[in-house]
N, C-alpha and C positions, 0 to 999 in steps of 0.2 A: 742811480740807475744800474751800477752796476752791483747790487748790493748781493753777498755772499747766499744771506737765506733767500733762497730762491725760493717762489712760490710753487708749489704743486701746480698750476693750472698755467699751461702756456699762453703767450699772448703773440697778436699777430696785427701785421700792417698790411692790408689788400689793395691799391690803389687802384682807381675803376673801380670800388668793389660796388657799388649801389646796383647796379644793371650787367644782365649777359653772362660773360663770363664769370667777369669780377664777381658777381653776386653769386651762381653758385660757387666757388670755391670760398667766399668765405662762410655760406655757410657748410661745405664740407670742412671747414675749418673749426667751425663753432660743434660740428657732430662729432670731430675728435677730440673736442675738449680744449678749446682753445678759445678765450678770448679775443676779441678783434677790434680793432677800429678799422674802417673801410673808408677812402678819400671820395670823394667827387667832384666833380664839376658842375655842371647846370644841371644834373640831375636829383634836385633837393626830394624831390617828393617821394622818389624812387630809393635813395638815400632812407628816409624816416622809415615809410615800409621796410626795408628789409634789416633797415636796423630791430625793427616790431620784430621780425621772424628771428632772428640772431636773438634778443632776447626771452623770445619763448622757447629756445633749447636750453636756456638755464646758463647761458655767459652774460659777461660784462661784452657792452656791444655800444659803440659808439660811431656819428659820421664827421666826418671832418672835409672842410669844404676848403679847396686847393687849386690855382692856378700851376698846371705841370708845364706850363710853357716857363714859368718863372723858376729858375734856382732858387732864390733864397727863399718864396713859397716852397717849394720844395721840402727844402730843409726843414722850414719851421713844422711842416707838414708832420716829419717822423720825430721830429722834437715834441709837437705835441701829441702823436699817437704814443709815444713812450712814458710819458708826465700822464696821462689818462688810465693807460693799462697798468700804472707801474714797474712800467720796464717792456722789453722789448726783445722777442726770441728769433722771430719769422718775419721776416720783410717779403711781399710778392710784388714783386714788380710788373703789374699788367695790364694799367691806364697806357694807352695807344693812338697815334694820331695814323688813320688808316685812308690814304686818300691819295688818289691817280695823281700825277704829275708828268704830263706828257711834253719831254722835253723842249717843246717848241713851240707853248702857248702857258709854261708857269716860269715864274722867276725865282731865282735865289736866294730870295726873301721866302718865298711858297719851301722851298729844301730845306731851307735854314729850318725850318720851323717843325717839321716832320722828323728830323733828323733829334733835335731838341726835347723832346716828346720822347720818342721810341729809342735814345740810347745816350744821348746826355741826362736826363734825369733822371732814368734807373740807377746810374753812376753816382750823380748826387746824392738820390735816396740811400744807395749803399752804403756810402760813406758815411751820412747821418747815423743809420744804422747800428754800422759796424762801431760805431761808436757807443751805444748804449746796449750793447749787448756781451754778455758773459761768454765763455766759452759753451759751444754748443749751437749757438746761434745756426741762423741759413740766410742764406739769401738766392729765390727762385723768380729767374725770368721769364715771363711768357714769350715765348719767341712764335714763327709762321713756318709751319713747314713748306706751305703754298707759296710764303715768298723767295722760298729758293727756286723755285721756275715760274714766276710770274710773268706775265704778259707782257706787251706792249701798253709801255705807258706808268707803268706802278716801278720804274726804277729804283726810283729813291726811298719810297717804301721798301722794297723788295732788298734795297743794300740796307737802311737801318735793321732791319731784322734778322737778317746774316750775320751785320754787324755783332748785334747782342746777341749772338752764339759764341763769338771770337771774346766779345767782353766776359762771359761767361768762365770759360775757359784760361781766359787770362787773371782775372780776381780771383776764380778756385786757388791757383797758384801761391798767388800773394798772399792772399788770408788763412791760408791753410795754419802756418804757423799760431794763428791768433784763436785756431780752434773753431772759425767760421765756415762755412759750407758753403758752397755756390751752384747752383745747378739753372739748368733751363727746361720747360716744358717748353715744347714747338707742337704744336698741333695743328691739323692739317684745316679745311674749313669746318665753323661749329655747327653755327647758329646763323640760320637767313637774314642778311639786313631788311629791315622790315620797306623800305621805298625797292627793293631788287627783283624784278618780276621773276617768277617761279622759275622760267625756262631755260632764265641764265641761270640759275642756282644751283640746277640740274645739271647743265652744261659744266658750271665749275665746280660741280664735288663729284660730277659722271657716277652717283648713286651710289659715292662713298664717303659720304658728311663725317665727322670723326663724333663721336657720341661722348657727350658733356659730361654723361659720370667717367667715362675714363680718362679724361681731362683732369676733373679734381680729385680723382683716385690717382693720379702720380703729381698731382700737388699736394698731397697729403703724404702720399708715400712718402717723399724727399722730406717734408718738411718735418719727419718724423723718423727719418734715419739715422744712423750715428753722423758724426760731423766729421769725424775723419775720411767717409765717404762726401766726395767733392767731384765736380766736374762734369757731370752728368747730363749731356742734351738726351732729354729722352721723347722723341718723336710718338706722337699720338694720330694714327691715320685711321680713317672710316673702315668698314667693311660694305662689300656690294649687298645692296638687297633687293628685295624682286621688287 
């Protein structure tokens, strides 16, 4: 995997990537030339489809189905998107367990498991990773701009995503010497969860939703930068509109 002749065509791991966000940016990923494999969860069908669109831009496009509560699913996860594309440039880290935890009707077990998700396994992922990749490499986090002033009740969400700013930050560091890159997108809200009635949605972006091509326009940026540039949260927030 780490083999010297490098291919002309990058390759890439989008985790999430079948649906939402995951799914545009990998195929802003597939428009710059980059092969992908995309993880999923329960979302097989939505997985096929967009693998269908990934392959009518002319890449190698594959779905790989993965429990991210599990580490060593995990791992095998990026072991086998690397064995697929052969090899492995761009890891995104952006499958998310996004869900209230209102201190005094969830348990610790409900923490454990959000926390598990949104910043123990991006770590895993990275490290599989950073293992099958050459100098050059990236590794880009989706982070929440939102969850740095979240409400009442979204805690523990709102500290995992914080969290994986400070992980961000701290791997840039470490991996630098190895020629790896580390960065984070935090985007503000994207895309309406589809059961959220309109008027909260309204009430939480107040008519400034952060718009999805500039989302995968600095997942693309980064993941296409030199690699001695590291460190990078780069916040993605809406604009007001009438």
């Amino acid at each position: 995997m780490t083999d010297p002749q490098r291919p002309s065509r990058r390759r890439a791991l989008v985790t999430g990537g079948a649906i939402r966000v995951g799914r545009a940016i990998a195929l802003g990923l597939a428009n710059a030339g980059f092969d992908v494999a995309i993880a999923y969860g329960r979302s097989a069908r939505a997985a096929r489809a967009t693998v269908a669109e990934l392959r009518e831009r002319g890449v190698h496009a594959v779905a790989i189905r993965a429990d991210l509560r599990d580490g060593v699913a995990a791992r095998r996860l990026v072991v086998g998107a690397a064995r697929a594309l052969g090899g492995l440039d761009v890891l995104v880290n952006n499958a998310a367990a996004f869900v209230r935890t209102p201190l005094a009707t969830t348990t610790p077990a409900a923490w454990d498991a959000v926390l598990a998700v949104n910043v123990i396994t991006p770590l895993v992922c990275a490290r599989a990773a950073v293992a099958c990749m050459t100098r050059g490499g990236h590794v880009i986090n989706i982070g929440d701009a939102w969850a740095r002033g979240a409400p009442a009740g979204w805690s523990v969400y709102a500290a995992s995503k914080t969290a994986l700013e400070t992980v961000t930050r701290a791997l840039a560091a470490e991996l630098r010497p190895r020629g790896v890159a580390v960065h984070c997108v935090a985007p503000g809200p994207v895309l309406k969860p589809e059961r959220l009635p309109a008027h909260r949605w309204r009430a939480i972006t107040r008519g400034r939703a952060a718009r999805l091509d500039d989302v995968v326009a600095a997942v693309v940026r980064l993941a296409t930068s030199p690699s001695h540039v590291t460190g990078r949260v780069v916040t993605v927030t809406g604009r007001r509109r009438a």
